[in-house]
C-alpha positions, 0 to 999 in steps of 0.5 A: 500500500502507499504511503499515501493510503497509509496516512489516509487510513490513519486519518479521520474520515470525517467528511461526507463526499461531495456530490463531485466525488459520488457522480466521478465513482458512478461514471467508474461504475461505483455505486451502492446496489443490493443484487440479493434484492434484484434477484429476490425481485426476480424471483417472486416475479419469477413465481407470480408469473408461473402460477398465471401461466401454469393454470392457462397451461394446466390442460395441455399438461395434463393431456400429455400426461394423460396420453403419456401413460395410456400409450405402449410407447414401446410398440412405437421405437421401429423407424418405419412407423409413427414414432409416438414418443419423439411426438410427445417430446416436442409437446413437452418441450413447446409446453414447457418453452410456454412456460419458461419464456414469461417466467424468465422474462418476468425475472430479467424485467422485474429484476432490471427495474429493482436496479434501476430503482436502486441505482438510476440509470448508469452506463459506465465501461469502466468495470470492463476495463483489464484489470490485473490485479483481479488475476494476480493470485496473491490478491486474490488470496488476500480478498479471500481471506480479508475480513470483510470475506469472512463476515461475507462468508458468514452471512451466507451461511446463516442464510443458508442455515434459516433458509434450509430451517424454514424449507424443512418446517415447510416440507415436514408435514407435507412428506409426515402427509403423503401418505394420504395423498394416495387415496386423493383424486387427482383434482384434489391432490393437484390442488393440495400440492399446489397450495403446499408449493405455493405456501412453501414459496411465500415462506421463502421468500418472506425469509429471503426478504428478511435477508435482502433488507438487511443486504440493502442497509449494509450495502448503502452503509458500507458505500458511505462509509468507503466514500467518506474523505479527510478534511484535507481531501475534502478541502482539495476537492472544493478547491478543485472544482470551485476555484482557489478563493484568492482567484475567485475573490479577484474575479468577483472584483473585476466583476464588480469594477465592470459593473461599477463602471457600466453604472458610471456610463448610465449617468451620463442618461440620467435627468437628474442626480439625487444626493444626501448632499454628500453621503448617498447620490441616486441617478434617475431617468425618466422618458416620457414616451418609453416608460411608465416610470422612472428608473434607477440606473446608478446609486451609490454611498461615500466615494461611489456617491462622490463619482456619480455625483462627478460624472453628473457634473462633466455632463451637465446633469443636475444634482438636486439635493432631497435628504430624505428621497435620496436615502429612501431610494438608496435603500429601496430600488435595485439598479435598473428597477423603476420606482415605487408607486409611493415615491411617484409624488416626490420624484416628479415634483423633482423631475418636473424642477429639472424639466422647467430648469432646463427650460429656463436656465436662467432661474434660481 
């Protein structure tokens, strides 16, 4: 092992993964997935299916049966006459192929949608890669006699244990029984061995599925505990995949800037500058045949005031001093947004002072 791994085995892996890590190890085929469930799914599937079909395929059975032990099938093996037995096999075998196709379709369907339930969908060629160390013997060795394979081990012979235990209680008193079957109809008796295969079938399946929940838990457990990282790890990722912090910082400042001068050029459209005098200075534009109401397009506190207020000045824009407007509309209109419908009094009282200043610039 590495040195590494080493150290990353000491540390303490305390961090979930992150969403990065989880989506890397499905694109590599790595994912929690209980197959003792799929296959239980496939089973009882399996069962449900052969207990609809076998009913529709009753009568054929029994009419081969019927015809297989009425006829000499003896008298019928010389090749120059009707050859009787080759007959009843091929019934067989299409009775049987009715059988077996939608049992084992309902398997590979049912057992396809419990993984896809569990997993999603997922495509990966990852596992199909060559991979040496599955050949080498001494890591095969080491696998087969780690740990996590004699617990593995364990766990299938205690389910070998309760599964035989439950088949045993199941067929006991059926075979203590038997007896008294020979003196049954075949109706009755058909229907007595079909509700004994039928009870014996559940009672498996509830053992197994006892077995499957509990595969399901270990196997999400052990998935998140195999996943957990350092918190060193955990801060390379993050840095990885979201930036340095010192970059990011220096982007959303260049972004900023950017803005910050975009604003600066929309003063230059405004028809007035409201100011605190000195604190809080608020650009407003307002057209009368394009807008409904006017609009913030710059705002700004301290030395960002001082720049609108600056720009306002070089192109001949108006600074109206309102201490109280100023500061309402600093805190209450985003850039860009038109103003409040409470605010429509006291703004065009100051636009339509501007609009007769400019009028008359003459006046005081």
């Amino acid at each position: 092992m590495a040195e590494g791994e080493k150290n990353r085995d000491r540390d303490d892996l305390s961090d979930e993964a992150s969403p990065y890590r989880l989506e890397k190890l499905r694109e590599q085929g790595k994912v929690a997935q209980s197959r003792e469930l799929n296959s239980l799914v496939g089973l009882i599937a399996a069962g449900i299916a052969l207990m609809v079909v076998i009913k529709a395929y009753a009568p054929d059975m029994l009419s081969l049966m019927q015809d297989a032990f009425r006829t000499d099938q003896s008298a019928h093996l010389d090749f120059g006459k009707e050859d009787t037995l080759s007959d009843a096999l091929f019934r067989a075998l299409g009775i049987l192929a009715k059988l077996a196709l939608p049992v084992a379709l309902s398997a590979l369907v049912f057992g396809v949608i419990s993984s896809f339930a569990q997993i999603g969908s997922i495509f990966s060629t990852t596992p199909l890669e060559p991979d040496f160390d599955r050949v080498n013997p001494l890591s095969g060795l080491q696998r087969y006699l780690s740990f996590r394979q004699v617990i593995e081990s364990g766990r299938m012979l205690i389910k070998a244990l309760v599964v035989g235990f439950v088949a045993y209680v199941m067929v006991k008193p059926i075979v203590m029984n038997s007896g008294m079957h020979v003196f049954m109809d075949p109706e009755n008796l058909s229907a007595t061995l079909w509700a004994n295969s039928k009870s014996m079938f559940m009672a498996l399946c509830g053992a197994l599925l006892v077995f499957s929940g509990l595969d399901f838990w270990l196997q999400r457990w052990e998935y998140s505990k195999n996943t957990r990282v350092t918190k060193q790890e955990a801060k390379e990722e993050h840095k990885e995949h979201e930036g340095d912090p010192l970059i990011r910082a220096r982007i959303r400042s260049v972004q900023k800037e950017m803005a910050r001068k975009r604003m600066l050029e929309d003063v230059k459209k405004a028809n007035v500058v409201i100011t605190n005098p000195t604190h809080i200075a608020v650009a407003i534009v307002y057209d009368r045949e394009k807008m409904d109401a006017p609009r913030v397009v710059a705002k700004g506190a301290d030395f960002l005031a001082q720049k609108i207020k600056q720009v306002a000045f070089d192109n001949n824009i108006p600074l109206v001093e309102n201490v109280p407007l100023a500061r309402t509309l600093y805190k209450t209109v985003k850039i860009g947004k038109t103003i409040p419908r409470a605010l429509y009094q006291a703004v065009a009282e100051v636009l339509a002072y501007v609009f007769k200043l400019r009028k008359n610039p003459w006046q005081t």
